[in-house]
RODO-2510 file (C-alpha; in nm, 4 decimals, decimal comma):
residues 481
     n   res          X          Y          Z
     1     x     0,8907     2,1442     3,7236
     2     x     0,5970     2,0033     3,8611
     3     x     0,4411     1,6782     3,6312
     4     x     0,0515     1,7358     3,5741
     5     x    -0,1639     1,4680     3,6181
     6     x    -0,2840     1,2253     3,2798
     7     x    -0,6187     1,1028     3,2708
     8     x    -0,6899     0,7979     3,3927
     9     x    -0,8509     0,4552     3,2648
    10     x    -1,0626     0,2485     3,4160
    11     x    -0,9184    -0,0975     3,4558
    12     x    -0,9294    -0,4022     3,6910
    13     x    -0,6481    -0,5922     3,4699
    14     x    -0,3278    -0,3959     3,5458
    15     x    -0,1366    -0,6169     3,7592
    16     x    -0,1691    -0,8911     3,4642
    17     x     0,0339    -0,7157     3,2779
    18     x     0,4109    -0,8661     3,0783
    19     x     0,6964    -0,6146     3,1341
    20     x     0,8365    -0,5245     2,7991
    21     x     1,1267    -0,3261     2,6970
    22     x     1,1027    -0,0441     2,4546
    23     x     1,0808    -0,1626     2,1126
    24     x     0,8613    -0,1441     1,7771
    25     x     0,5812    -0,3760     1,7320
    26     x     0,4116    -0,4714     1,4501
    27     x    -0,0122    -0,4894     1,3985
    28     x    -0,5085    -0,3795     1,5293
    29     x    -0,6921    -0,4735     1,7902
    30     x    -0,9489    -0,4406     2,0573
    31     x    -0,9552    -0,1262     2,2653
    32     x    -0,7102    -0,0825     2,5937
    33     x    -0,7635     0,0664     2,8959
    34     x    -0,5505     0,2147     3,1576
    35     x    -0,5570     0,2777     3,5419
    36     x    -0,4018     0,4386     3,8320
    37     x    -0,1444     0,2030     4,0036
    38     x    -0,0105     0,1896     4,3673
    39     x     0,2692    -0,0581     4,3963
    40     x     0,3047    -0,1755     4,7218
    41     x     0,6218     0,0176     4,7806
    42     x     0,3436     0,2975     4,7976
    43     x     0,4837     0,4822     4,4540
    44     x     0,2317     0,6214     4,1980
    45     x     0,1904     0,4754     3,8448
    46     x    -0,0181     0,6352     3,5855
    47     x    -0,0799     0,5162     3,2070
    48     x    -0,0336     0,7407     2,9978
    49     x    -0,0538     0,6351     2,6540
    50     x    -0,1869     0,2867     2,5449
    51     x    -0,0740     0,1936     2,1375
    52     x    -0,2722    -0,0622     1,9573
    53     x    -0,1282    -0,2916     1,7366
    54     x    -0,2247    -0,4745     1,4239
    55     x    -0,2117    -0,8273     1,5671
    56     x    -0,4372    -0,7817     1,8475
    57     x    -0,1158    -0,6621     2,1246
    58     x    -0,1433    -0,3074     2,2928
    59     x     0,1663    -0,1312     2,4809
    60     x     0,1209     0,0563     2,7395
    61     x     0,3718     0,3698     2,8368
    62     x     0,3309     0,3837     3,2148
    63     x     0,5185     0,7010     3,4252
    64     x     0,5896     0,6838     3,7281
    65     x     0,6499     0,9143     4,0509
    66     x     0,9943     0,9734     3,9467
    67     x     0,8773     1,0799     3,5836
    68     x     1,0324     0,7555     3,4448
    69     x     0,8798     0,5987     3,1575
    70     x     0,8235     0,1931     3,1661
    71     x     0,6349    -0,0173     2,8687
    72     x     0,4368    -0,3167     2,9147
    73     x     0,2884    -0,5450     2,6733
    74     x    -0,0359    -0,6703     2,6773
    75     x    -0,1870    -0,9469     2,4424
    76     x    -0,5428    -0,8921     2,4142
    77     x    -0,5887    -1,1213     2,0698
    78     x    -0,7094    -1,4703     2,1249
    79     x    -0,4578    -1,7132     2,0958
    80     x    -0,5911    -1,8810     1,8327
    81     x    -0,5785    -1,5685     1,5501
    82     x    -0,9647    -1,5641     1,4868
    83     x    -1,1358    -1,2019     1,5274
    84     x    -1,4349    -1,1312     1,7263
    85     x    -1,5753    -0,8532     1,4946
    86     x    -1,6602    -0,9580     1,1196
    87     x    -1,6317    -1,2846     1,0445
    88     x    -1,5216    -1,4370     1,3906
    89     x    -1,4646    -1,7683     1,1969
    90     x    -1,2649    -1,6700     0,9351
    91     x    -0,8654    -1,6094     1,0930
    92     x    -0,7392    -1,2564     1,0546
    93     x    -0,4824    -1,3496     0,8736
    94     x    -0,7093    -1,5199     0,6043
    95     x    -0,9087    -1,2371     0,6133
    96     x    -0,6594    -0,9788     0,5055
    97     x    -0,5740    -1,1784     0,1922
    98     x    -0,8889    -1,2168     0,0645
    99     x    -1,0737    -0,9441     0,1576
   100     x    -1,0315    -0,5460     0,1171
   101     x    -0,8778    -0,3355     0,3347
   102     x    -1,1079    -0,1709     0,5952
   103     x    -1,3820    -0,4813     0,5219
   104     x    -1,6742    -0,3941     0,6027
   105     x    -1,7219    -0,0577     0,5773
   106     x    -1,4984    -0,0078     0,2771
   107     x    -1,6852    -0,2417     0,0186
   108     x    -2,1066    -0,2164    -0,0533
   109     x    -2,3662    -0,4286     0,1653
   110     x    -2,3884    -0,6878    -0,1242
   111     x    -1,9890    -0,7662    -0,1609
   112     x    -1,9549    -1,0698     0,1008
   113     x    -2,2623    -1,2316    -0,0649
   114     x    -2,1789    -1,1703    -0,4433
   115     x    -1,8229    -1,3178    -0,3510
   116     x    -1,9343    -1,6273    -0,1927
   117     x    -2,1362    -1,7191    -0,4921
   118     x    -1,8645    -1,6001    -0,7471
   119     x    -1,6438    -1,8798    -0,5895
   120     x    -1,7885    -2,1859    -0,6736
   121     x    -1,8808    -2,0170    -1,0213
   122     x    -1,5161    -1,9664    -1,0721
   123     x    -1,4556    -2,3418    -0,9789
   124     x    -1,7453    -2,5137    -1,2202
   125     x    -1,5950    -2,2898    -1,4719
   126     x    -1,2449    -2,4372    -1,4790
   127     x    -1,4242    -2,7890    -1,4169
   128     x    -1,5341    -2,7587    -1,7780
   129     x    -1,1876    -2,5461    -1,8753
   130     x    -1,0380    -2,8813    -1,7857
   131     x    -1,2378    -3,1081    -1,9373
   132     x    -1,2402    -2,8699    -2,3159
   133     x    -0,8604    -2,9476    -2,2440
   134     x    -0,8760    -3,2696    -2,2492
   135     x    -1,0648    -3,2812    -2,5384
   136     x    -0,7646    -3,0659    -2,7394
   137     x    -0,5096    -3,3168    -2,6136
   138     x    -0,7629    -3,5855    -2,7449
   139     x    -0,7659    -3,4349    -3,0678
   140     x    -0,4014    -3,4106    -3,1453
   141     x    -0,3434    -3,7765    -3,0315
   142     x    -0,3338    -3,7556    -2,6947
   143     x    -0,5981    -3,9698    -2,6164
   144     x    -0,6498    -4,0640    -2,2290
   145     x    -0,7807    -4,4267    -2,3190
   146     x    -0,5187    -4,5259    -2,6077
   147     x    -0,1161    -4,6094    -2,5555
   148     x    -0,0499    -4,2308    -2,4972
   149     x    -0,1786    -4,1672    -2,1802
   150     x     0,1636    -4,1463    -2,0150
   151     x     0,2749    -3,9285    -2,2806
   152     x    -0,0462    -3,7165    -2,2384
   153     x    -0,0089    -3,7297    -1,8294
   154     x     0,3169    -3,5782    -1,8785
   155     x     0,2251    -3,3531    -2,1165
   156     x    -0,0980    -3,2135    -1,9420
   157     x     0,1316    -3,1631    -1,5904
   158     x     0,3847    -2,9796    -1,7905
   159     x     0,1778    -2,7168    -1,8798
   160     x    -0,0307    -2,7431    -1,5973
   161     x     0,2824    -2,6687    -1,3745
   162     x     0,3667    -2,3951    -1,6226
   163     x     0,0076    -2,2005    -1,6061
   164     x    -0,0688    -2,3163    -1,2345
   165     x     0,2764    -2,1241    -1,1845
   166     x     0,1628    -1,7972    -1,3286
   167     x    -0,1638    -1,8702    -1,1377
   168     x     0,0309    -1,8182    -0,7946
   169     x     0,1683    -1,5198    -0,9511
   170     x    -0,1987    -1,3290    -0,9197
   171     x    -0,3325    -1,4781    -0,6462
   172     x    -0,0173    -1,3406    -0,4349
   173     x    -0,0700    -1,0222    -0,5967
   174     x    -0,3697    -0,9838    -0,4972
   175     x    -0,3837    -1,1067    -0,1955
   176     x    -0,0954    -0,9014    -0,0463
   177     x    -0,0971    -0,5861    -0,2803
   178     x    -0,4386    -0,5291    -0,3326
   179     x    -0,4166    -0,2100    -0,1256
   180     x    -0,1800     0,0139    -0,3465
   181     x    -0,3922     0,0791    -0,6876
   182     x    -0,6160     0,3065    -0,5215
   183     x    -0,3295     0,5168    -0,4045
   184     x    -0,1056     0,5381    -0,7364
   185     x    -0,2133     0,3409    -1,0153
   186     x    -0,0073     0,4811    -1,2716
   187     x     0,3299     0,3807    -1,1249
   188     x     0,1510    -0,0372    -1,0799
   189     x     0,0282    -0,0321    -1,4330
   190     x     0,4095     0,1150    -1,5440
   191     x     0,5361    -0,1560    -1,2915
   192     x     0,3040    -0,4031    -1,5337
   193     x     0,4684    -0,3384    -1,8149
   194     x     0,8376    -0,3681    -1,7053
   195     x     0,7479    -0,7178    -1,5075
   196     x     0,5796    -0,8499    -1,8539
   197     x     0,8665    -0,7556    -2,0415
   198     x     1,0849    -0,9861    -1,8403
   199     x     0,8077    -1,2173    -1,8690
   200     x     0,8814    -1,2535    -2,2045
   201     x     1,2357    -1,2654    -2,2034
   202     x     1,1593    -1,5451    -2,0344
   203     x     0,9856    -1,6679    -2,2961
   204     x     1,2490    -1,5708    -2,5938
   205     x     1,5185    -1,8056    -2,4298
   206     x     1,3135    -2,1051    -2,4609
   207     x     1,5262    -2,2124    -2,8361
   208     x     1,8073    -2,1464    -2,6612
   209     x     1,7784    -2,3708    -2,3822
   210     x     1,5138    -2,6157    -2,5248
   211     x     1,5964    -2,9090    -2,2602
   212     x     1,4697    -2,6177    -1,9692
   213     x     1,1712    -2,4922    -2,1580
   214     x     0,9112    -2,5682    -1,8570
   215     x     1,1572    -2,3384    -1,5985
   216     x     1,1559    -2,0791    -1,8205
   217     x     0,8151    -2,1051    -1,9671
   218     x     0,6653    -2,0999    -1,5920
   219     x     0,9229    -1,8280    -1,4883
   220     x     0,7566    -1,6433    -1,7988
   221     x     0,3977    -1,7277    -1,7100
   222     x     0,4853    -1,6371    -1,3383
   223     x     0,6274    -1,3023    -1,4579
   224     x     0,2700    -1,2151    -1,7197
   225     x     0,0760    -1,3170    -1,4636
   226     x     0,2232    -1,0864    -1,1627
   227     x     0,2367    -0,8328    -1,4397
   228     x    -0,1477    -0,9053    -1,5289
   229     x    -0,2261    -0,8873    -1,1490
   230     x    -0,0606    -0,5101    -1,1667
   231     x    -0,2411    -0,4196    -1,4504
   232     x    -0,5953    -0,5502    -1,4277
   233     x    -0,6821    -0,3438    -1,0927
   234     x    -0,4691    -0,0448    -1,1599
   235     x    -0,5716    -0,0023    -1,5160
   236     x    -1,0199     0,0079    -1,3496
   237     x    -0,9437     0,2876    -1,1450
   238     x    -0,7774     0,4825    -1,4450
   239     x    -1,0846     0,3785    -1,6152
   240     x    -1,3086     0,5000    -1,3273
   241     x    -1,0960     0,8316    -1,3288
   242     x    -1,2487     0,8284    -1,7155
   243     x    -1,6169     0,8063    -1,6048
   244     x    -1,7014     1,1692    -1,4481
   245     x    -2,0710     1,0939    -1,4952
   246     x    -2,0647     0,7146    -1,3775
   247     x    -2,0925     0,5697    -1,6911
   248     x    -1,7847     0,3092    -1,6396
   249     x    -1,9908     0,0333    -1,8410
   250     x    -1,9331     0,2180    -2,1374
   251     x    -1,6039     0,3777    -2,0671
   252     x    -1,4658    -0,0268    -2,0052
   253     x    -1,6664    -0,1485    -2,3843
   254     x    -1,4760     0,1403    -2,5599
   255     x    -1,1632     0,0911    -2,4556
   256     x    -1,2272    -0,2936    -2,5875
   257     x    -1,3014    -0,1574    -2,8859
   258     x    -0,9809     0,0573    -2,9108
   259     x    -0,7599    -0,2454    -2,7850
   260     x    -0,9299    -0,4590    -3,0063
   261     x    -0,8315    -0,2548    -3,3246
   262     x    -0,4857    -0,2028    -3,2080
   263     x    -0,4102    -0,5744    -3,1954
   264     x    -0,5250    -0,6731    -3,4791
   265     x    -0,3020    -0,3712    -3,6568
   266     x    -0,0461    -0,5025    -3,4196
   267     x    -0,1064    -0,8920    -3,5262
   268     x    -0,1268    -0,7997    -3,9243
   269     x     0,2606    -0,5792    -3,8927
   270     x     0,3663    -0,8519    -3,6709
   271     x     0,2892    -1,1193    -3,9264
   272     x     0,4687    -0,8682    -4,1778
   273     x     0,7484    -0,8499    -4,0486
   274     x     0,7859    -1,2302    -3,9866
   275     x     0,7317    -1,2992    -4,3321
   276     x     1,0443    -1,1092    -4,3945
   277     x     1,2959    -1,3331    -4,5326
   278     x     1,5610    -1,4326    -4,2894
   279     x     1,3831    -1,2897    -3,9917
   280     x     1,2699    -1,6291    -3,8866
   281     x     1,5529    -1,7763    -3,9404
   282     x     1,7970    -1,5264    -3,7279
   283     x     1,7501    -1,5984    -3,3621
   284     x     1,9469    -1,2483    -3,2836
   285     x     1,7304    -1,0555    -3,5521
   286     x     1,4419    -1,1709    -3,4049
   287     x     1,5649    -1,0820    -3,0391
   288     x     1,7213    -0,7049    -3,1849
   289     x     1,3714    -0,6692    -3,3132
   290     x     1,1413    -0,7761    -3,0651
   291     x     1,3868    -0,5228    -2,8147
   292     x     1,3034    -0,2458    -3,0708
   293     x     0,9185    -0,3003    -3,0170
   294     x     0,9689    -0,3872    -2,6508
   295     x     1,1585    -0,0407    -2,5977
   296     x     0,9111     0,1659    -2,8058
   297     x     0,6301     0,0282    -2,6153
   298     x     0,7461     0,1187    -2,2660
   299     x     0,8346     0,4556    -2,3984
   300     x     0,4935     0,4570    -2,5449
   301     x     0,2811     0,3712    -2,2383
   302     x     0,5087     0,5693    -2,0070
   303     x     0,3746     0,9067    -2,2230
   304     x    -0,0064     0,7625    -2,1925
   305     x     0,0029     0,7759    -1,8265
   306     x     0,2247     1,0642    -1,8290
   307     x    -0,1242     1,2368    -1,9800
   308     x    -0,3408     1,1574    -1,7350
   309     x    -0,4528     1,4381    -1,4900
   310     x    -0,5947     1,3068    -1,2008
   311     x    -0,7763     1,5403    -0,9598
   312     x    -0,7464     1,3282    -0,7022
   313     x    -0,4681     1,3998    -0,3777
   314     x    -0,2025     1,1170    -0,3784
   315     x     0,1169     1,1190    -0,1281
   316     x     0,2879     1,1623    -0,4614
   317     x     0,0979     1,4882    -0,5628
   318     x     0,0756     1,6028    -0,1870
   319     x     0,3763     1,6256    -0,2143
   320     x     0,4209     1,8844    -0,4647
   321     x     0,1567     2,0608    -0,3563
   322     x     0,2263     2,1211    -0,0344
   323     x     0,6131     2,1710    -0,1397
   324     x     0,4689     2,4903    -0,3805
   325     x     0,2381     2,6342    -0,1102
   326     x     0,5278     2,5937     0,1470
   327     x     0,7645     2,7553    -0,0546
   328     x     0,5907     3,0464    -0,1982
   329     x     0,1991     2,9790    -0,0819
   330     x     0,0985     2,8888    -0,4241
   331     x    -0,0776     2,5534    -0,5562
   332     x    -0,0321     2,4228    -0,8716
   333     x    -0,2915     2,3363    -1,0768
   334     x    -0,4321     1,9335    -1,1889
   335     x    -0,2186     1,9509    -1,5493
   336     x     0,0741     2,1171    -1,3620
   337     x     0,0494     1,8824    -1,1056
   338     x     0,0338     1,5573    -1,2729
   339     x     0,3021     1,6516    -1,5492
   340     x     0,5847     1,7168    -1,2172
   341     x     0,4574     1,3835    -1,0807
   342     x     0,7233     1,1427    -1,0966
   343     x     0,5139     0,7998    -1,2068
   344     x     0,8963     0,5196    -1,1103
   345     x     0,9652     0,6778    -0,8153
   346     x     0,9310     0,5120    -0,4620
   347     x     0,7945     0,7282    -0,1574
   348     x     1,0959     0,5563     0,0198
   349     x     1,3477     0,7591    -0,1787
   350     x     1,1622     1,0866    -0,1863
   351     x     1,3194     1,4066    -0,0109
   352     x     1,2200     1,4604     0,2387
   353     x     1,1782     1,1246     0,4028
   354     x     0,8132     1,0521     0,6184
   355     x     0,8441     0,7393     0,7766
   356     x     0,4468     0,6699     0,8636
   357     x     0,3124     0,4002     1,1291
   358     x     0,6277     0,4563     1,3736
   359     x     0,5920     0,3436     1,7369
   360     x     0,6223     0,6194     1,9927
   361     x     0,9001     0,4364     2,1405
   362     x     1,0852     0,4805     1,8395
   363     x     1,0072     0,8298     1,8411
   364     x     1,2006     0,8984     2,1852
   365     x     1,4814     0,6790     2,0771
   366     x     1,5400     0,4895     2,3714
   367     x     1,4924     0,7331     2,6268
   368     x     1,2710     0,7059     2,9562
   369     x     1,1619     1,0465     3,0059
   370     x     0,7889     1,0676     3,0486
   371     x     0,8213     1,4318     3,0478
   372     x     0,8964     1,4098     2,7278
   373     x     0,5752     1,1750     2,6064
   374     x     0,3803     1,4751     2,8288
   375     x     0,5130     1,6996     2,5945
   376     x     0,4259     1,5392     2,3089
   377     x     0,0542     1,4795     2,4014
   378     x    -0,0210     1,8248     2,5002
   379     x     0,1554     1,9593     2,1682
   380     x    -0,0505     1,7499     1,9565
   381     x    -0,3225     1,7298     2,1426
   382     x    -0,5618     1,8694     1,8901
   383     x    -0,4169     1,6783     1,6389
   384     x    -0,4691     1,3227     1,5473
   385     x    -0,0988     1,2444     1,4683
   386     x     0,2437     1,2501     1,6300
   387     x     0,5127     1,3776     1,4795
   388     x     0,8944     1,4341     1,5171
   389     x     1,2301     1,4618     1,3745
   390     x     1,4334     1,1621     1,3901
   391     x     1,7291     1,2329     1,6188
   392     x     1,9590     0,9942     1,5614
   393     x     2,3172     1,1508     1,3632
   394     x     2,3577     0,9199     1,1054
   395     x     2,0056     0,9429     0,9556
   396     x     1,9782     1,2670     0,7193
   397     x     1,6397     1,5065     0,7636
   398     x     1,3729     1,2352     0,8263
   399     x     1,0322     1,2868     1,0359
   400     x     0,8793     1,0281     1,2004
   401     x     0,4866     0,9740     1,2226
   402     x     0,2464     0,8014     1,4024
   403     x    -0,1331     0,8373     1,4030
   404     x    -0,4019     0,8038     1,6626
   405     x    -0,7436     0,6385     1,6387
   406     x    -0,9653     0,8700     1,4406
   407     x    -0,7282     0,9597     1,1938
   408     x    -0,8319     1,0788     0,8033
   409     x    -0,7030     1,1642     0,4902
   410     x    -0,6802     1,5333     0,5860
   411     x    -0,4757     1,3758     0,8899
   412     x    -0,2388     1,2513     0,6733
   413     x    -0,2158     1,5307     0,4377
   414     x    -0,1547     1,7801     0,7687
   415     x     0,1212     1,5754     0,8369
   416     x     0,2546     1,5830     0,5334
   417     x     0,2183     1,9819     0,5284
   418     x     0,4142     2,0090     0,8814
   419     x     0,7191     1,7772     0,7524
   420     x     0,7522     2,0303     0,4449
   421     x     0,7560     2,3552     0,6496
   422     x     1,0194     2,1760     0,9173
   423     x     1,2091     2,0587     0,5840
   424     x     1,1981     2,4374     0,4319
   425     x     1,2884     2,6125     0,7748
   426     x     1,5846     2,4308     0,9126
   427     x     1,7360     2,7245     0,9634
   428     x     1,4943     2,8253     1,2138
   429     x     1,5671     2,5063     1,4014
   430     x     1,6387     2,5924     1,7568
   431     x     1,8179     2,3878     2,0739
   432     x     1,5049     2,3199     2,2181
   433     x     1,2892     2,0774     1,9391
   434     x     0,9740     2,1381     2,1414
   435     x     0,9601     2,4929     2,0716
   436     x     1,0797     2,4364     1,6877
   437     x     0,7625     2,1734     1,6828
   438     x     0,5577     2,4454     1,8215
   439     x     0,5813     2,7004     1,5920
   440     x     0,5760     2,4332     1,3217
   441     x     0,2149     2,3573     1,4262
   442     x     0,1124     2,7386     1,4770
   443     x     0,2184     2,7841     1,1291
   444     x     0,0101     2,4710     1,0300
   445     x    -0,3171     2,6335     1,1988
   446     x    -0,2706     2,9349     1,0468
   447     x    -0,1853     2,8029     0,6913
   448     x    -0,3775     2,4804     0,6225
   449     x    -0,7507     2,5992     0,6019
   450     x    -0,6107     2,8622     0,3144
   451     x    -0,4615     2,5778     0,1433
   452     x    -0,6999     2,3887     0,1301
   453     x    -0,9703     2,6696    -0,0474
   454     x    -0,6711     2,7016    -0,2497
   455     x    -0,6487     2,3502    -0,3995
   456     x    -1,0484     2,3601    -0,4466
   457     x    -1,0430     2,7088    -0,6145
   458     x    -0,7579     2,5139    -0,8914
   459     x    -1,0117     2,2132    -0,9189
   460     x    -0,8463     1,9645    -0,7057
   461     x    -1,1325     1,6990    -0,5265
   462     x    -1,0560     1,7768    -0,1502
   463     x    -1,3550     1,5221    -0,0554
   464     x    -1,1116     1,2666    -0,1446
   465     x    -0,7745     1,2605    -0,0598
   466     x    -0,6179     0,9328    -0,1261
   467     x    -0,4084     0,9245     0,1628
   468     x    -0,4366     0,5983     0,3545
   469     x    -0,3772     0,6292     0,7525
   470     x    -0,1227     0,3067     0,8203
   471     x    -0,2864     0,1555     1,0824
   472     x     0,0367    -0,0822     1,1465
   473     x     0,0458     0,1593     1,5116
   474     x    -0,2166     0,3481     1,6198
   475     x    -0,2328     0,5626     1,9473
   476     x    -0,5386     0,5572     2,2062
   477     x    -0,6262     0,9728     2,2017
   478     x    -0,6413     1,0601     2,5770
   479     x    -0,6381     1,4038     2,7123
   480     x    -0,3736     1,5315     2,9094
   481     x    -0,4468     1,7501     3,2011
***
């Protein structure tokens, strides 16, 4: 079988190039470029495929005469972690925690600026938070310039550790997880509730174990807080779901007004029902009770976001959707749709399994065949993903994806529709997986565009899928000839 020819990059850097050995990397990065190589053994090298990481590295799958596959790593990042697009200053690593994902083109013109200001804001405002403190502490005898300052030093670090606790709790939340509202905020503002719960239970065993009140007051506070960071940014886009004509202003001041009233109902039965004799009194009354509420609650907010009917695709909801059209080429309507969606689950433990961001050398599993990577760029060369079936015996039905620069949404969601009619067809698998692939993509062709009209004609929003490319791996797009 005679190998065709790749295309070819233009280089002057090969021979600088680290032998690696096949493995998975981790993290983005300036572009790579590939060349033509004559050893001086006078055999022919050709790169083939070049795969961009998030931390600046690039791997590059080199064939040679023999059709053997070799990787080599190339660092391209600067050794000092600062990026030479946005921000050159700032480190990447810095600027991943504290800015949104896809920064700049992700947030409006006026974001950077408005942040930069709202900084020092924030700090003058807990300048004078600390000072109205002080002024508390002064007025219950604390006073700073009397025979109590010790006791008001330790008292004023006490709860300072407590609430500075907590603090840590948000910033890490939303510095590392400010990426998965957008994609499923119903399941993060469920999450809210369970981690706030524990929060307090934190919180209930203070009589018991009075001599470790500040552990378990700033393991409480630490618990709210993570909880609060969950709930804050999930519970805006539920409230920008609400606004269909823009008007999230007033959508946010009525829902103050709602949760307003509801405390104060919640305050007057809660002082009610401590005014019950022997309530107070009963430590294990008060803890059966509070469980009661606790339990109700949950139960409560679980059926409020079980109500809401987003229009918006999610992997969750893509899901079922493309599971229905697979199965019988049907899609279910936005009420359907959001009532089957499963608002605890984990996409880790859904059936079946999509493992996204996967390096291509984890995709051949080992092997050296660059036959095979030839294969796999000419049958997805119109596509702007990769995708296979995970070989390996032990592992049950689970596909394997990786994307290439250029990917969308409707990348994603093509994926996601190929996995499903692999899933549904195993019986149709054949000894060759090349031609099983195939067919899955012909069937893809032929299917998606219907699907699509479909899930417009039933109202779903197909001008924005919320399905995020992972960028962990991406592949440079080159043709094959």
């Amino acid at each position: 079988m005679a190998f065709a020819s790749f295309s070819i990059f233009k280089s002057n850097c090969f021979p600088n190039l680290t032998t690696h050995s096949l493995c998975k990397c981790n993290s983005t990065s300036s572009s790579s470029s590939s060349s033509k190589h004559t050893p001086s053994d006078g055999s022919q090298h050709q790169v083939v495929l070049v795969e961009r990481y998030m931390n600046g590295t690039s791997k590059r799958y080199i064939v040679d005469d023999k059709f053997q596959l070799t990787t080599f790593l190339e660092d391209k990042s600067k050794s000092n972690g600062f990026s030479s697009k946005e921000l050159p200053w700032l480190p990447d690593l810095v600027k991943d925690f504290v800015l949104p994902a896809g920064f700049p083109g992700s947030v409006s013109d006026d974001y950077l600026e408005y942040m930069l200001l709202q900084f020092p804001t924030n700090v003058t405002a807990w300048i004078c938070h600390t000072l109205v403190t002080s002024s508390l502490l002064k007025a219950v005898g604390l006073d700073y310039s009397s025979g109590t300052t010790a006791a008001a030093s330790a008292a004023a670090i006490r709860w300072v550790s407590k609430d500075g606790i907590g603090a840590v709790g948000r910033f890490f939340i939303g510095g590392r997880f400010g990426n998965l509202f957008d994609d499923d905020p119903k399941q993060w503002r469920m999450y809210a509730d369970f981690i706030g719960s524990a929060g307090s239970i934190f919180d209930l065993c203070t009589p018991l174990y009075p001599a470790y009140f500040l552990p378990l007051a700033s393991l409480g506070n630490l618990a709210k807080a993570v909880a609060r960071g969950l709930k804050d940014p999930s519970f805006r886009v539920i409230q920008n779901h609400f606004a269909v004509t823009g008007n999230l202003g007033d959508v946010a001041a009525k829902e103050e007004v709602w949760e307003v009233s509801a405390q104060l109902i919640g305050l007057g039965l809660g002082i009610l029902v401590l005014s019950t004799p022997g309530l107070v009194n009963s430590y294990p009354v008060l803890a059966s009770t509070w469980m009661t509420m606790r339990l109700l609650h949950l139960w409560l907010r679980y059926q409020s976001l079980s109500s809401l009917q987003f229009n918006t695709v999610n992997l969750k909801r893509a899901r079922i959707l493309v599971s229905s059209h697979v199965s019988d080429s049907t899609v279910l309507g936005c009420e359907e749709c959001n009532k089957m969606e499963n608002i605890l689950s984990w996409e880790k433990f859904s059936v079946p399994r999509i493992v996204f961001g996967v390096s291509l050398s984890v995709m051949l599993g080992g092997e050296t065949s660059g036959l095979k990577v030839k294969k796999l760029l000419e049958l997805y060369a119109k596509e702007k993903y990769i995708l296979v079936l995970n070989q390996e015996s032990f592992k049950d039905f689970e596909i394997l994806v990786s994307f290439k620069d250029g990917a969308t949404s409707l990348s994603v969601l093509r994926s996601v529709w190929q996995t499903y009619w692999l899933f549904n067809n195993q019986s149709l698998r054949r000894e060759n997986m090349f031609d099983w692939l195939k067919e899955s993509l012909e069937e893809l062709d032929y299917q998606f565009e219907k699907f699509l009209l479909q899930l417009k004609d039933v109202g779903w929003d197909i001008n924005h899928i919320s399905l995020k490319v992972c960028n962990d791996v991406l592949i440079e797009d080159f043709p094959v000839y």
